[in-house]
C-alpha positions in Angstrom: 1.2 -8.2 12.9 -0.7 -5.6 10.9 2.3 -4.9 8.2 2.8 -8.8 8.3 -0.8 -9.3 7.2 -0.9 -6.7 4.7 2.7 -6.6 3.3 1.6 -7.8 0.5 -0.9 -4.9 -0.4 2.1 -2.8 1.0 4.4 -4.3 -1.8 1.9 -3.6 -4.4 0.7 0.5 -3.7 4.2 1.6 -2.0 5.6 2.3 -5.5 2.9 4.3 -7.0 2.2 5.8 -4.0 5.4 7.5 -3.2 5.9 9.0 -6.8 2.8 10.4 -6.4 3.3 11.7 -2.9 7.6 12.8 -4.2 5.6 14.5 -7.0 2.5 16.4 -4.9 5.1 17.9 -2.2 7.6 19.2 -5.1 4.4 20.6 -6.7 3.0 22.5 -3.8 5.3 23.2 -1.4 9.3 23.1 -3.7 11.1 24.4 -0.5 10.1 21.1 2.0 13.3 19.6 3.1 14.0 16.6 1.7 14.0 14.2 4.7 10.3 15.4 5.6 9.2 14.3 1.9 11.6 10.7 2.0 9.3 9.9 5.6 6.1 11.5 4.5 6.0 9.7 1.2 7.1 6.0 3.4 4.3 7.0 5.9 1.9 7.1 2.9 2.9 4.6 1.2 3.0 2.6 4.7 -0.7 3.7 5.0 -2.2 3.3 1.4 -1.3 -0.7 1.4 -2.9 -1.3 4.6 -6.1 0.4 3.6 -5.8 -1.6 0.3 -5.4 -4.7 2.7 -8.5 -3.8 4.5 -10.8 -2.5 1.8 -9.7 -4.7 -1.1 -7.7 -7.5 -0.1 -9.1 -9.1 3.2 -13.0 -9.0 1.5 -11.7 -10.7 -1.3 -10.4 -13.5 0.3 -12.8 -13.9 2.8 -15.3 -14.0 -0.3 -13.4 -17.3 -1.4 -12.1 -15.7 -4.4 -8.6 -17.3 -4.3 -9.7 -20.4 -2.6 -8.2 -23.7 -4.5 -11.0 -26.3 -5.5 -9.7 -29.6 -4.5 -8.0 -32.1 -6.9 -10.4 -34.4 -8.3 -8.6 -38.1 -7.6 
């Protein structure tokens, strides 16, 4: 239920997240295997939407932000 509610933070950090993450490892440590930078760059990405969905997502909905006003009729 957790990736369900925040797949859509997921979907908008993965992207950035594992560029950065590809880019760090090639940086510091060239001679990592390639699978262990492919799962540690998912893992991260995995883990910086969810912290999104918890830090800025959830409060802002729960603030009413992206409530719709009702139809005047």
């Amino acid at each position: 239920m957790l990736f369900g509610d925040a797949s859509y933070s997921i979907y908008l950090v993965h992207f950035p997240v594992i560029v950065a993450f590809n880019k760090l490892c090639l940086k510091v440590a060239p001679a990592m295997p390639s699978p262990a930078i492919q799962i540690g760059s998912i893992a991260a990405g995995l883990a910086a939407g969810v912290f999104f969905h918890f830090v800025v997502e959830r409060p802002l909905l729960n603030a009413g932000f992206f409530r719709r006003k009702a139809a005047i009729a």
